[in-house]
C-alpha positions in Angstrom: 19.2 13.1 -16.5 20.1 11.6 -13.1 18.4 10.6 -10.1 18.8 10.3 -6.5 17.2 7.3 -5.0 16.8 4.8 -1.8 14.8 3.1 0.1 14.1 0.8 2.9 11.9 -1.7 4.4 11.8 -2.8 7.9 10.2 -5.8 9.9 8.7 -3.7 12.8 6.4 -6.0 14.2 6.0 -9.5 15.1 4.4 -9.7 12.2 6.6 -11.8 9.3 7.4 -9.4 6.6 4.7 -9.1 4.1 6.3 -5.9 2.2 8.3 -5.9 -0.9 10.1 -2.7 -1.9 11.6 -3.3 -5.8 13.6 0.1 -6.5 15.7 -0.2 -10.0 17.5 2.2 -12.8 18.7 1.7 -16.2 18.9 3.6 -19.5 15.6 3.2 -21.4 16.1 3.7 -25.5 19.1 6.5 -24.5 16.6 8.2 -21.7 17.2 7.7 -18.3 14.6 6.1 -15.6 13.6 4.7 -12.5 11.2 2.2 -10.9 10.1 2.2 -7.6 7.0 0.4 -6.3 6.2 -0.8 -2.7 3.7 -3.3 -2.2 2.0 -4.2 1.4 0.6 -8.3 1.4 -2.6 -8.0 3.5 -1.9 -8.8 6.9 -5.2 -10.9 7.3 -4.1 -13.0 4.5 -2.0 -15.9 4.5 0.2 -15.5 1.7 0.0 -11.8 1.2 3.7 -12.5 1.6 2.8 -14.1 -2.2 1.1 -11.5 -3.8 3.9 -8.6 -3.1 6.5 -11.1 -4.2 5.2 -12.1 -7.0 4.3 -8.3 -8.1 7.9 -6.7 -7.6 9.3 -9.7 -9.4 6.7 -8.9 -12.6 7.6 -5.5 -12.7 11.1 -5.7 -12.8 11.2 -7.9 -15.2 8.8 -6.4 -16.9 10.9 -2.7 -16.5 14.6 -4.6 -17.3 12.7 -5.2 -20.9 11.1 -2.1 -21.4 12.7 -1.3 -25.0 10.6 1.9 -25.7 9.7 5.3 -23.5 6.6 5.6 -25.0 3.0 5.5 -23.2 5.7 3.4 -20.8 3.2 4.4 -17.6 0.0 2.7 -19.9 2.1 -0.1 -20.1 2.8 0.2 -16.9 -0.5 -0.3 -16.0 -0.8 -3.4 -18.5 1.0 -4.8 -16.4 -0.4 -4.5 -13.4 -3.5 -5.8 -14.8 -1.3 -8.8 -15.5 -0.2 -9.3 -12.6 -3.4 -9.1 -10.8 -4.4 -12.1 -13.6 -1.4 -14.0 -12.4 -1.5 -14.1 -8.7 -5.2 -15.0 -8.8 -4.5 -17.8 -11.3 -1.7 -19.4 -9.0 -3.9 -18.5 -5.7 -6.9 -20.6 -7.3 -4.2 -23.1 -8.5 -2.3 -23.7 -5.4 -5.5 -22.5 -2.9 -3.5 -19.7 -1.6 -4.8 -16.5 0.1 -3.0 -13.8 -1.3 -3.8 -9.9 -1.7 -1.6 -7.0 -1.8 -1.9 -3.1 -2.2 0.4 -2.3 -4.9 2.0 2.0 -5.4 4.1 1.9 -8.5 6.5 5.0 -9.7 8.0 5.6 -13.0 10.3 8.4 -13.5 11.7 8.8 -17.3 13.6 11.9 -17.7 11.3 14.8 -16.5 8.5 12.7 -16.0 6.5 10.9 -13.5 3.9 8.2 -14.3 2.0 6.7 -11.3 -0.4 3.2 -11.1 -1.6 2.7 -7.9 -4.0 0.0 -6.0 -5.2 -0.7 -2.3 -3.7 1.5 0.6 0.2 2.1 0.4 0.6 5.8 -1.1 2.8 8.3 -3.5 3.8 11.8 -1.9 5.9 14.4 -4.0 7.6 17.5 -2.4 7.8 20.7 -4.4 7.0 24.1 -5.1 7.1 24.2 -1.3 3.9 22.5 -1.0 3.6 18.2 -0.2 1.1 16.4 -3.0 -0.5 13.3 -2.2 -0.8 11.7 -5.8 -2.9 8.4 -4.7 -6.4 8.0 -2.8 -6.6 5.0 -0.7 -9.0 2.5 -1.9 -11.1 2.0 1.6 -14.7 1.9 2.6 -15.8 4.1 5.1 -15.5 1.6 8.0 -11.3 0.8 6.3 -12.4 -2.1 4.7 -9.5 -2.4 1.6 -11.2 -3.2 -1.7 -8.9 -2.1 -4.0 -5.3 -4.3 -4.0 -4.4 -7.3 -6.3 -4.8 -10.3 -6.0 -8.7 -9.8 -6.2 -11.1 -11.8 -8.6 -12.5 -10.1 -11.2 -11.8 -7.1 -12.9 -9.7 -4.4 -11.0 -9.2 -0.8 -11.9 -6.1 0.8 -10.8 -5.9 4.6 -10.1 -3.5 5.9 -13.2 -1.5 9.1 -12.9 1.3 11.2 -14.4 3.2 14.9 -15.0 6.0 16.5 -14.6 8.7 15.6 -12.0 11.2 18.5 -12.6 11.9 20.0 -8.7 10.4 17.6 -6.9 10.9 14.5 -4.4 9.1 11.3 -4.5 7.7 9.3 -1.7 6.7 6.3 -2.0 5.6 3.6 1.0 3.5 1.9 2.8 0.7 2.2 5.6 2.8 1.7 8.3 4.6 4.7 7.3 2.0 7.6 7.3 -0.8 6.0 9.8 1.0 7.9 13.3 2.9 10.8 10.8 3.1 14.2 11.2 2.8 15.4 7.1 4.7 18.8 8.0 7.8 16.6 9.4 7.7 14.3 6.8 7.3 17.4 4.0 10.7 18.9 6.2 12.3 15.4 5.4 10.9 15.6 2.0 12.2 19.4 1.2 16.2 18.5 2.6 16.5 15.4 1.1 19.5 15.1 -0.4 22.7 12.9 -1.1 24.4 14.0 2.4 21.0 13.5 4.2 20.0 10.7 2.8 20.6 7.9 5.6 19.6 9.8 7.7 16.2 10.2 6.3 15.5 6.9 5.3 16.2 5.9 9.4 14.7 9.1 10.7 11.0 9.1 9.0 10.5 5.1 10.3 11.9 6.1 13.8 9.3 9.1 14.3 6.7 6.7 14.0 8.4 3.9 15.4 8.1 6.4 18.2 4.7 7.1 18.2 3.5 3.5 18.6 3.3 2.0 15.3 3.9 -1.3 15.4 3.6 -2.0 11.6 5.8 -3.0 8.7 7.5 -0.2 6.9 8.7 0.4 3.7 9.5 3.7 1.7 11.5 4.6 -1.1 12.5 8.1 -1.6 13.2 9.5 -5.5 14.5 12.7 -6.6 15.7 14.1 -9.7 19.1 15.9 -10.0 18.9 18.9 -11.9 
């Protein structure tokens, strides 16, 4: 099995970068898989710059040692969980303000496995049809309540399937607030080793376009059949 994979993240706005983009592959017990999570530090935080840091370092360590395929997105989710325990020990240590949303996708082999807190979001493209696999942990009025980083117990949305035929998206807010979902499900549909540059520049320029003035970041992942 072999995949197709990029991403980028880009410092749109004055504000510094609080987005980590973590996109890794290796051979998993002779199966083949790939990692890629983006995570968005809360903007009205001080060191959400911290919290994203400290979470794409966690999980790729934690995916380099990975020695078995099995219930690998439960563990997946583990480790979340862990690292939601960490950065709020080291915030209450250090007296650091530090949250981030946190999308996370496992491929291994044919398929997909999916944990998923706060506002950033996972897209797939196929069958013709674009699937938004996470739901955006907001009040009515925005208010993010769902991210790491937060005291107390959290509860990360879980998902997973198959991933034969389709193309993954995975990124952050600054990405999909000002986008049109039929352009980006175009992007999605062509995506392929030609095209891929000019995707990864094209889908932050539409929006660049239409005003946003946010951080992006967005990995795109797609199995080769």
């Amino acid at each position: 099995m072999k995949y197709l994979f990029n991403g980028v993240s880009l410092q749109n706005g004055r504000q510094s970068n609080m987005d980590s983009l973590l996109l890794k592959s290796r051979q998993i017990a002779g199966k083949s898989a790939v990692l890629a999570v983006v995570c968005d530090g809360v903007g009205s935080m001080a060191d959400g710059a911290f919290a994203s840091g400290t979470a794409v370092v966690m999980l790729s360590e934690w995916f380099s040692k990975l020695a078995a395929a099995e219930r690998a997105g439960l563990k997946m989710r583990d480790t979340v969980l862990e690292i939601n325990s960490r950065i709020v020990s080291e915030a209450e240590k250090h007296d650091l303000n530090a949250a981030s949303t946190l999308s996370a996708l496992l491929l291994v082999e044919n398929e997909f496995f999916i944990v998923h807190t706060g506002d950033s979001r996972v897209y797939s493209f196929g069958d013709g049809a674009l699937s938004t696999h996470t739901g955006d942990d907001v009040t009515e009025s925005g208010k993010l309540v769902g991210y790491i980083g937060k005291r107390g117990e959290i509860f990360p949305q879980y998902s997973e399937g198959a991933a034969t035929g389709k193309v993954f998206l995975v990124c952050s807010d600054g990405l999909y607030k000002r986008m049109d979902e039929s352009f980006m499900a175009m992007k999605m549909k062509n995506w392929s080793k030609r095209s891929m540059k000019e995707s990864l520049e094209s889908l932050p320029q539409y929006v660049i376009s239409r005003g946003e003035q946010d951080n992006i970041t967005l990995a795109i992942v797609k199995i080769l059949v």
